[in-house]
N, C-alpha and C positions, 0 to 999 in steps of 0.2 A: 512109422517109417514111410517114407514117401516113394512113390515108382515112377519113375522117367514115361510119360505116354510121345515122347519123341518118336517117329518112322524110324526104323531100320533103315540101310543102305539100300538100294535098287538092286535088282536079282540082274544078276549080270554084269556088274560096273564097277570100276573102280571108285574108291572116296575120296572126294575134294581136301581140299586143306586150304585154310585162311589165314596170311602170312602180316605181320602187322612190324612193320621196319620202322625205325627211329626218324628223328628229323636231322638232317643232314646241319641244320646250325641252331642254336638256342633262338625263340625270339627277345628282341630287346626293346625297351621302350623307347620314345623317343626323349630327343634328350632336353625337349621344354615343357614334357607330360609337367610335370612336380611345379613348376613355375606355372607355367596356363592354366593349369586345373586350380590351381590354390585362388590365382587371381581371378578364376569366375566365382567362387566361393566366397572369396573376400566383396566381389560386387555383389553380390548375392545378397548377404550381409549390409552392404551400405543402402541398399535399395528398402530390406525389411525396415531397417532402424532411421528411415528417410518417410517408412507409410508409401513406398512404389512400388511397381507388377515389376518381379523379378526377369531380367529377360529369355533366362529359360525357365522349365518348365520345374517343379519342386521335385518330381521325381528324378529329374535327369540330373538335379545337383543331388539327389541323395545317394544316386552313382558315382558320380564324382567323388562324394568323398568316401562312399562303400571302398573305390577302386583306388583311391588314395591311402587308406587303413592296409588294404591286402598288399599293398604293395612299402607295406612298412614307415610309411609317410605319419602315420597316426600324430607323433610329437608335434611334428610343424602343424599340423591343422590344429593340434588344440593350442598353441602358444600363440598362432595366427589369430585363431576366434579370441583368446583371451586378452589379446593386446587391441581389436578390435572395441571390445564390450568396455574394456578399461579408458581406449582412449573417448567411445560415443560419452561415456557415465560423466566423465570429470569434466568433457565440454559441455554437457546439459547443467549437470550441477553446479560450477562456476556461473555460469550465467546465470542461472539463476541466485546466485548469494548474493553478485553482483546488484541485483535489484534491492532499492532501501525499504524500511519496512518503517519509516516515521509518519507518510499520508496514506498505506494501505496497509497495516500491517498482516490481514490478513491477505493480500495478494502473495507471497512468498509461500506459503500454505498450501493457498491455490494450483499456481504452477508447480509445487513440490506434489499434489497431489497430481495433475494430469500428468507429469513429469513420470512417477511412479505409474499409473495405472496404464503410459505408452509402454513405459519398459518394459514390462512385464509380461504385457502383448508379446512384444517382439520378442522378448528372449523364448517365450512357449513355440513361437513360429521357427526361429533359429533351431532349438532345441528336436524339432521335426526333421529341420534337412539336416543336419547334424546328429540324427539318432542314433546311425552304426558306431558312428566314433566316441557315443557316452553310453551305448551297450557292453560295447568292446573295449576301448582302452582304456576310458575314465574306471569302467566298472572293474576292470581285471590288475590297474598298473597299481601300487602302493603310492598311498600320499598325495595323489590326484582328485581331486572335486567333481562329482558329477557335470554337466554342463551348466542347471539349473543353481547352486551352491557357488559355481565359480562367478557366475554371473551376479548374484548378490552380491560378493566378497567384495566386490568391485567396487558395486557402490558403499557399500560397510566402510573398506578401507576408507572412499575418499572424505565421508562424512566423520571419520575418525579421524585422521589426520591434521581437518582443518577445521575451523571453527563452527560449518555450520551445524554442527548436532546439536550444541548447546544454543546455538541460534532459534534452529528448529524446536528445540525442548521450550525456548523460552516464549517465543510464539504461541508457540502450544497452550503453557499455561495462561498466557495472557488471556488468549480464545475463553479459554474455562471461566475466568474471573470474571469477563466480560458478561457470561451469560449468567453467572450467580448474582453478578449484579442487577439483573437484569435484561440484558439486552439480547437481542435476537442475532445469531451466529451462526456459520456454514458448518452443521454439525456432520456432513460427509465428506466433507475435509478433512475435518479432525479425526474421523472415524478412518481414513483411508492413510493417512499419518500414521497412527496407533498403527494400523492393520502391515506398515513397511517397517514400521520396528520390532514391532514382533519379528516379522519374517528374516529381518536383519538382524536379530538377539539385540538391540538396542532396547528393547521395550523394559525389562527388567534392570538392565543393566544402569540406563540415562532416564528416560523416561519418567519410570513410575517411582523412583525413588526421589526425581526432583517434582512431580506432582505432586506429591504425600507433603512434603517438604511446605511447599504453598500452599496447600490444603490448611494447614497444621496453623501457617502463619493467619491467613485469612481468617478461618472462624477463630480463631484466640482472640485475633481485634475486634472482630464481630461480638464475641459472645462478652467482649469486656466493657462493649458498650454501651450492651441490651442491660447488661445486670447491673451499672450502675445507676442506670435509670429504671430500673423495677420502682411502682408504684403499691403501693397495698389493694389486695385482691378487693376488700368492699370499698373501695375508691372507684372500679372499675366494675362493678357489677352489673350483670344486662347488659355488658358492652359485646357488639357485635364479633364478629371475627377476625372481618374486614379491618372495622375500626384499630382492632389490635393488633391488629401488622407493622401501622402506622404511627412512629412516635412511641413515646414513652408507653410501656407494656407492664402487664400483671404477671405470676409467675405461667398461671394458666395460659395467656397470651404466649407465651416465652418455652410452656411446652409445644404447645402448637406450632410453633415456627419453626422449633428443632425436628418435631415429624416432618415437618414441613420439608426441610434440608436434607432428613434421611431417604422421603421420596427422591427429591432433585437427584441426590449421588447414584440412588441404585438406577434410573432411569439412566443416568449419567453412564454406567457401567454398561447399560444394556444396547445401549446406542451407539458408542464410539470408544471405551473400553475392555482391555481384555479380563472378562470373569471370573481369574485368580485376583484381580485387585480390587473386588467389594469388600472383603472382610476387612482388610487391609484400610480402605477407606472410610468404611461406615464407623470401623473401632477408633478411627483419627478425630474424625466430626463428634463423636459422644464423647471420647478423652476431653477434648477442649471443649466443647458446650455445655457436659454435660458433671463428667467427673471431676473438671477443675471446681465447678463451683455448685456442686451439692449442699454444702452446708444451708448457703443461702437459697436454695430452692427448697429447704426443709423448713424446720423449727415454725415461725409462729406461722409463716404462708402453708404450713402442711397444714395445721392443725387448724386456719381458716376453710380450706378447701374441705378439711373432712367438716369440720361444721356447716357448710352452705350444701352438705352431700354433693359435692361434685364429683360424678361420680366416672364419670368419663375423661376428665382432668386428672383425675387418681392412677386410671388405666393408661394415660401417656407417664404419667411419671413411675410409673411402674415396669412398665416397658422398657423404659429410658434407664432405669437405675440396674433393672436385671443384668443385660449384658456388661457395666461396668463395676461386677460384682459390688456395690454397694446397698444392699438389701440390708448390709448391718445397722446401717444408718437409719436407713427407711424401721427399721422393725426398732430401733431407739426411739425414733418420736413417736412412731405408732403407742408403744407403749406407753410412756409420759402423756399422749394426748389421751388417751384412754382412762390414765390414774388421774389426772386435773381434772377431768372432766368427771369423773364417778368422784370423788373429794368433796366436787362441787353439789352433786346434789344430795349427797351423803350429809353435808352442813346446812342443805337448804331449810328455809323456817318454815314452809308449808310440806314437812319430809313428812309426816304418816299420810299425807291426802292423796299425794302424787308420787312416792318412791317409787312403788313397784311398774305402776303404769311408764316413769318416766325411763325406768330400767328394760322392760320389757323392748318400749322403742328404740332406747340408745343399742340395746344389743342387738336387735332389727338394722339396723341403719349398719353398724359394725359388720354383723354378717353379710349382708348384700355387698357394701364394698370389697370385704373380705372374696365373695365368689366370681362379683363382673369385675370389680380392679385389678384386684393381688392374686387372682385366678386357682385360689386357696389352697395360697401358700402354706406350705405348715410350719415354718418357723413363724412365721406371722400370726397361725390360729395358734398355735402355740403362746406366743409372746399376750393374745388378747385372755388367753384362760389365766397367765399370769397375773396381768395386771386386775384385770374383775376379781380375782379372789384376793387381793393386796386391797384395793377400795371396798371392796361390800363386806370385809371382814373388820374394818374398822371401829367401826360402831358394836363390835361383839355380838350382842342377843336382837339387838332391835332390827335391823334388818331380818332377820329370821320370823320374827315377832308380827312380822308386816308382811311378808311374805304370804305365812299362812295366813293371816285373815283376807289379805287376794283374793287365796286357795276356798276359802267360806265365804266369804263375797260371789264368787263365780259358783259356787257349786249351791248357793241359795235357789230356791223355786224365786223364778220371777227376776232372776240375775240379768243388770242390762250389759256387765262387762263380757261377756260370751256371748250375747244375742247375735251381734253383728257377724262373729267369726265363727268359725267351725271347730266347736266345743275341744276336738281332739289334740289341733292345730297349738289352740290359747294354752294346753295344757304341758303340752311338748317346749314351746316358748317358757312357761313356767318350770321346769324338771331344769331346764338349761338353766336358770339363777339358783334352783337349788342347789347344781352343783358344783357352782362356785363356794358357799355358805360351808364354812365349817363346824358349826352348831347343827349337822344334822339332828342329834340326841335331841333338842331342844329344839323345833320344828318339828318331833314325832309327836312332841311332849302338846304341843299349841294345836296340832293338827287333831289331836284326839281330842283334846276339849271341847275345840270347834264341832268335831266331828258327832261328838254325844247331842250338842245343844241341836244340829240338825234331824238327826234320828229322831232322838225323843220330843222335839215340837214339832216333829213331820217338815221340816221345809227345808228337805235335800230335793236338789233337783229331779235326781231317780237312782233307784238303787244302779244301774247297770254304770251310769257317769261314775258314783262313788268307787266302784271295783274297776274302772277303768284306772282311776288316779290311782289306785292301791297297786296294779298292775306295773307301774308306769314307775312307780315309790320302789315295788319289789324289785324289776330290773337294774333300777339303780343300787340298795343299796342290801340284797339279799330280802331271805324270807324271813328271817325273825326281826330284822324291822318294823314290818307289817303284821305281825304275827299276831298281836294285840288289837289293830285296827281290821285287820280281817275277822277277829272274833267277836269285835261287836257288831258287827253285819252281821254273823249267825246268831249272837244274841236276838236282834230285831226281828230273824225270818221266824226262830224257833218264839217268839213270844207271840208273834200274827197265830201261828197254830195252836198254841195254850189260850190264848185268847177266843178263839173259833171254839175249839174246845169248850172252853166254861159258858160261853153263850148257849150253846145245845147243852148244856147240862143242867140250864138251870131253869124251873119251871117260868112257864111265861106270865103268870100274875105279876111274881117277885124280879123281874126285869120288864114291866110294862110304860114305867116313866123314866125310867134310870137305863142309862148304856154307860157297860165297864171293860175297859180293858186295860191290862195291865204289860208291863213290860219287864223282865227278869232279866236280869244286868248282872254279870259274872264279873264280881270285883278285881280280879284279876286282869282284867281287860278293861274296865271303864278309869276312869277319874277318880278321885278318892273323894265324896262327898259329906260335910257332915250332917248329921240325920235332925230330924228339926220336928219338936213334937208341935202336934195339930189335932184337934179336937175335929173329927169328922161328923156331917149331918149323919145323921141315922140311917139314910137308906143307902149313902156311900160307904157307912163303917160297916154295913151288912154284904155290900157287895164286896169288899175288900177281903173280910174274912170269910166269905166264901171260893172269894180265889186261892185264899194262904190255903184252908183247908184242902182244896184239889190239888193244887201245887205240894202238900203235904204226901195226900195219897199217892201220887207218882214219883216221886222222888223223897226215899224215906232220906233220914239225916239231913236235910237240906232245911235251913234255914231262912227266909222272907227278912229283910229289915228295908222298910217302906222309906221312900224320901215324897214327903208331901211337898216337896222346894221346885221340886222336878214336874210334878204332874200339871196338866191343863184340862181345861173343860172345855164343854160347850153347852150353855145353858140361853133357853128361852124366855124371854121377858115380854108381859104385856105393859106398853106406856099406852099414853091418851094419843099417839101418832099412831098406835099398832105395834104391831108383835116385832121385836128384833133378836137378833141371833146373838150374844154374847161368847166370843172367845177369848178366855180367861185361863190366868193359873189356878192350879188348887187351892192358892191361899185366898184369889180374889172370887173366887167362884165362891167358897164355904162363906165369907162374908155378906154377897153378895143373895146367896139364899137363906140367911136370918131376914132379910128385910121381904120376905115372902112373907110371913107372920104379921109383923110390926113391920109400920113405915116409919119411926123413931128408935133410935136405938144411942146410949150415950155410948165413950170410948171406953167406959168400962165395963160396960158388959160386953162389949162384944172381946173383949180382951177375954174375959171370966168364961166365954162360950166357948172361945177359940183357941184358948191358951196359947197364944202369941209371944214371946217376947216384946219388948215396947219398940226395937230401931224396923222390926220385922213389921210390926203392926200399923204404926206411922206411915213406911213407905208404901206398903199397899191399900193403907186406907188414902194416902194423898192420891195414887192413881185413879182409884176411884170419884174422886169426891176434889179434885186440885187438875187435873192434865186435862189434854186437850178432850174428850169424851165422857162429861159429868154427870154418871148413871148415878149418882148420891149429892147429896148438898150438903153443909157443915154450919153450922153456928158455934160462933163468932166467923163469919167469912174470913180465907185467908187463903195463902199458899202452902203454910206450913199446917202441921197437925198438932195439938196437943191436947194430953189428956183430959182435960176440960172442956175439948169439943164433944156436940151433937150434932148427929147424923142423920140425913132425913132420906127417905127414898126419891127421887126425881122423876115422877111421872110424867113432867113437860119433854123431857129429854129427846133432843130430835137429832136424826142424823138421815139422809135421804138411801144410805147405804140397807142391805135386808141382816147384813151379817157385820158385826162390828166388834174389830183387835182391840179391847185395850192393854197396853203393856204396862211392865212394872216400870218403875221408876227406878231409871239407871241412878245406880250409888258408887264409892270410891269400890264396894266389894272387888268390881271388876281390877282393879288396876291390884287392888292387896292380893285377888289370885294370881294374876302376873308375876308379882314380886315372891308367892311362896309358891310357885310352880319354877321358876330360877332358881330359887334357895334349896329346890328338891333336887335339880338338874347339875346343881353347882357341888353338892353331898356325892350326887350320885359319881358324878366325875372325879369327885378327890377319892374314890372308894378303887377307882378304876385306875390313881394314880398310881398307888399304893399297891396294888395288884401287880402291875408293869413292873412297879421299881424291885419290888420284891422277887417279879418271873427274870430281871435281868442279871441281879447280883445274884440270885442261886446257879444259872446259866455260871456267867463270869468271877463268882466267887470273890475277887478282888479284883477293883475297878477305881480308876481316876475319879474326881466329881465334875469334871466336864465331859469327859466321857460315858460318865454315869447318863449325864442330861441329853448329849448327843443321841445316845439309844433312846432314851425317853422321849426324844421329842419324835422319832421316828416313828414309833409306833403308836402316837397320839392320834386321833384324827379330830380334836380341836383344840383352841389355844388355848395355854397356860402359862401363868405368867412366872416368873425365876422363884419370886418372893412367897408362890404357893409351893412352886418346889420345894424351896428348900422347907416350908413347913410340916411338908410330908415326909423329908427326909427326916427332920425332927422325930417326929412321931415311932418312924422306924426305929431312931434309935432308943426311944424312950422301949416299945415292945421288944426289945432285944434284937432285933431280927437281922441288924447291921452293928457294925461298930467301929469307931476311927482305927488308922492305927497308929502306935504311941506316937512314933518319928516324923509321922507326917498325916497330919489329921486331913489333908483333903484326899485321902486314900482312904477308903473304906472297904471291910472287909464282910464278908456275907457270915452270920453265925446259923451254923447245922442246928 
């Protein structure tokens, strides 16, 4: 609550009073206020829109018309200003359509630009001494235009009524054509054009709809004239940039040119267009240059570009093909060029030298395009796992067959195809073709063969590589994959220690010229070898049976069955050059020390010594005594052996090396293991057919026989062909286990 600090009256006085009486007559205005005041306003006005010093002062017309509004005048000033702004618009704009546009066309432009950018001056200027009356009555009356809005209309109207909009539009676009053609153009003309249509709603409405329009026509004849002149890509290779701008072009040439035009448009947008019409434009320029004629920037030009790796040519047409959703196309020849090209070296005549090296590349070169071009896609890494397992599956077993001996090639001591790359790398690259292969079964089957011959002749590159690949084997395809190849690594460790073992067991006179070790091989995990008799020297058949007996006494029940086919030596030899180190099999070693005794020996005794079979005896006595390293000589000379020959020791025998491999002599053995190591893989799979068809009709009880196959083939994880089916299904019905039914024999029935 508030208190009056006003004085009290005077002590002793009466109080004043303050009397405020009326005015004796109304004032009036005079009566040419409304006429005079309008007409300094309207000079006001021709002085702005003339660029002259108004001759009063801006405040005092802002009075004017403040005091023109209050006194209810508002209507006539704004029908004054708008007939004003209507008549300055249509005298500047006629004059100027009035000029021709055949020797400047861009003069019309011009003055359409200055034209615009006075206007607009003046009407912000207008719109100052005229504020009260666009505060107050434009804002408050219904159906009235601000000052700024009314002022536009004006010109809107007249460029709508008469011809030159489309004039102006058509100018316009010529400007454009002119500079894609090359030529240099008033691009803030154009920009100040655009920027009065916009503000005019002309922009959307005439503008960019007839721009899009000529855009549309332009590159169509453009792009129809590039592409019937496309030359082939190695017609044109190592040609500059430059040069393929100019004249007949390659497809490469021809993506480059389209990047090319997709910079020009968006700079284009950026400089003298309005920002709603990039998408609009760039989607124009790729429909016609790009989407009409895909096919022909595809097929054989794809499939040269991926061959010359171009790999940055791949990344414009990737680009290019993205936004006009045609990736289905792209991911069609991708894959056709992937299957013709794996076909091809799938039938090449030097395929066991160079497959797997040739594959390792081509899927190198695949994924790199894959991750900088197609920026990995995945319908595309998709599409490439399709196609690699349709070609490398062709050939059935042999690609698998090659594969792994790579896989023994690389993991050999002294391997030069890993030397270069980093051992983990090569191997990873490798895992990636295995798991296209669908004869995994058969690649465990090659991999452990391999794997035994490295173990047991020592020339894995190291244990720790070998459990890496085994690692690398089990993430793909589980543990009991591996399960078998990891148990012959424990076999190897636990025999180094059985071995360590019998050497400290056994006194040191009876191991002072002889070193033995042996290696216990859990048949369950190795190879299946046949056992092969051999008549051992005497100090070897004593160390032997000293290992069976220890190996006896630690593991009772446990049976020894020795493969002499397996074992190696290393035996010392004095020739007339000095001492060398022979590294030998058991079989060439036990030969090789009879001729310790006698430097003669005919082929039958040593047969009578050695108990050899004759194909056994032959080929290791021709290594000795026939190949490049001839520690024995033979009468009658020759390359072959026969039982009629004599054998002499070769004490000239020179070789500059201290320690000297001679190997056996490769025979067809290997390739007949091949063939019954498939024949094993081939049993084992029809066992596993048979299993499936049997787990699916007791599942469905009664089943179609295409449907039968449908399930079957789902649950296979390698191929089989119709003709093996159905001989499995034979089978089934012979064991009862299925049976037709009467009415329709391709319905079979499961029997309990």
């Amino acid at each position: 609550m508030w208190a009056s600090k006003r004085p009290g009256p005077p002590a002793g006085g009466p109080q004043k009073k303050l009397v405020i009486k009326g005015l004796k007559a109304l004032p009036t205005l005079p009566l040419s206020y409304k006429t005079d005041t309008l007409e300094k306003l309207r000079s006001a006005v021709h002085a702005i829109q003339q660029n002259q010093p108004t001759t009063l002062g801006l405040e005092e017309l802002y009075r004017d018309c403040e005091g023109l509004c209050l006194h209810k005048f508002a209507s006539d000033v704004y029908e004054m200003l708008q007939a004003e702004l209507e008549k300055y618009a249509r005298q500047q704009l006629l004059q100027i359509d009035r000029s021709p546009d055949t020797h400047a066309p861009a003069a019309m432009l011009d003055q359409t630009r200055k034209f615009w950018d006075d206007y607009t001056q003046q009407l912000t200027m207008v719109r100052c001494v005229f504020l009260y009356l666009d505060r107050t009555y434009a804002l408050q009356t219904t159906n009235v235009a601000s000052l700024w809005a009314m002022g536009l209309s004006v010109v809107r109207q007249h460029l709508v009524e008469t011809n030159m909009r489309s004039r102006l539009v058509r100018l316009f676009i010529n400007e454009v054509t002119s500079e894609r053609n090359g030529q240099l153009i008033d691009r803030p003309s154009l920009a100040s054009i655009a920027r009065m249509c916009i503000d005019l709603g002309l922009y959307a409405q005439s503008l960019q709809p007839s721009f899009i329009d000529a855009t549309r026509d332009y590159y169509r004849s453009e792009s129809l004239r590039m592409i019937n002149c496309l030359v082939p890509i190695k017609q044109s290779a190592g040609v500059s940039a430059e040069a393929r701008s100019s004249g007949p072009t390659d497809v490469p040439g021809y993506l480059t040119h389209v990047q090319r035009r997709l910079d020009e448009e968006t700079q284009r947008v950026a400089q003298y267009l309005k920002p709603s019409t990039k998408s609009t434009l760039l989607a124009t320029v790729l429909a016609e240059l790009v989407e009409r004629h895909t096919e022909k920037l595809l097929g054989p030009n794809f499939d040269a570009m991926v061959d010359a790796d171009m790999v940055s040519d791949l990344t414009n047409l990737y680009s290019l093909l993205l936004p006009v959703d045609k990736l289905d196309l792209l991911q069609q020849n991708w894959i056709a060029y992937i299957k013709k090209t794996g076909l091809r070296m799938m039938q090449a005549s030097d395929l066991e030298a160079t497959l797997v090296s040739s594959l390792l590349a081509f899927k190198r070169k695949l994924d790199n395009i894959l991750s900088i071009a197609f920026q990995n896609n995945t319908r595309l890494i998709g599409a490439l796992r399709e196609a690699f397992e349709m070609f490398i599956n062709t050939r059935r077993s042999k690609p698998v067959q090659l594969i792994a001996r790579y896989v023994d090639q690389c993991m050999r001591m002294g391997s030069k195809l890993a030397a270069d790359d980093d051992i983990d790398d090569v191997f990873d690259r490798i895992i990636m073709l295995f798991r296209f292969i669908q004869g995994k079964d058969l690649f465990e089957a090659y991999y452990r063969r391999d794997l035994a011959k490295r173990l047991l002749y020592n020339k894995t590159l190291s244990t720790d590589t070998e459990r890496l690949v085994l690692q690398k084997l089990k993430a793909e395809c589980g543990a009991g994959y591996t399960n078998r190849l990891e148990g012959m690594l424990h076999d190897m460790e636990i025999s180094l220690e059985l071995s360590s073992e019998f050497a400290q067991a056994q006194p040191e006179s009876a191991m002072s010229d002889i070193g033995f070790q042996g290696s216990v091989l859990t048949m369950a995990f190795w190879p299946t070898y046949e056992p092969m008799e051999l008549v051992l020297p005497r100090q070897a058949e004593e160390a032997q049976d000293a290992f069976t007996k220890l190996y006896a006494e630690k593991h009772k029940g446990r049976n020894l069955q020795w493969q002499h086919n397996l074992g190696t030596c290393l035996i010392k030899v004095e020739f007339n050059e000095g001492p060398k180190e022979l590294q030998l099999s058991q079989l060439q070693g036990t030969i090789m020390l009879m001729f310790a005794e006698q430097d003669e020996l005919t082929y039958s005794q040593i047969q009578q010594s050695t108990g050899l079979e004759n194909s056994e005896l032959q080929r290791t006595l021709q290594s000795l005594a026939c190949g490049k390293f001839r520690v024995l000589t033979k009468e009658p000379k020759g390359r072959d052996v026969d039982t009629s020959d004599t054998f002499y020791f070769n004490a000239k025998f020179k070789c500059p090396q201290a320690r000297v491999k001679i190997s056996q002599i490769a025979t067809k053995e290997i390739e007949k293991e091949s063939k019954e190591l498939e024949a094993h893989i081939h049993l084992d799979r029809m066992y596993r057919v048979d299993a499936a068809l049997v787990r699916i009709m007791k599942a469905r009880k009664t089943l179609e026989h295409s449907d039968l196959i449908t399930e079957l083939l789902k649950q296979l994880d390698f191929n089989v062909s119709t003709t093996e089916i159905k001989e499995r299904v034979d089978t089934l019905f012979e064991r009862d286990y299925v049976r037709r039914d009467e009415s329709n024999p391709s319905t079979y029935h499961y029997i309990a």
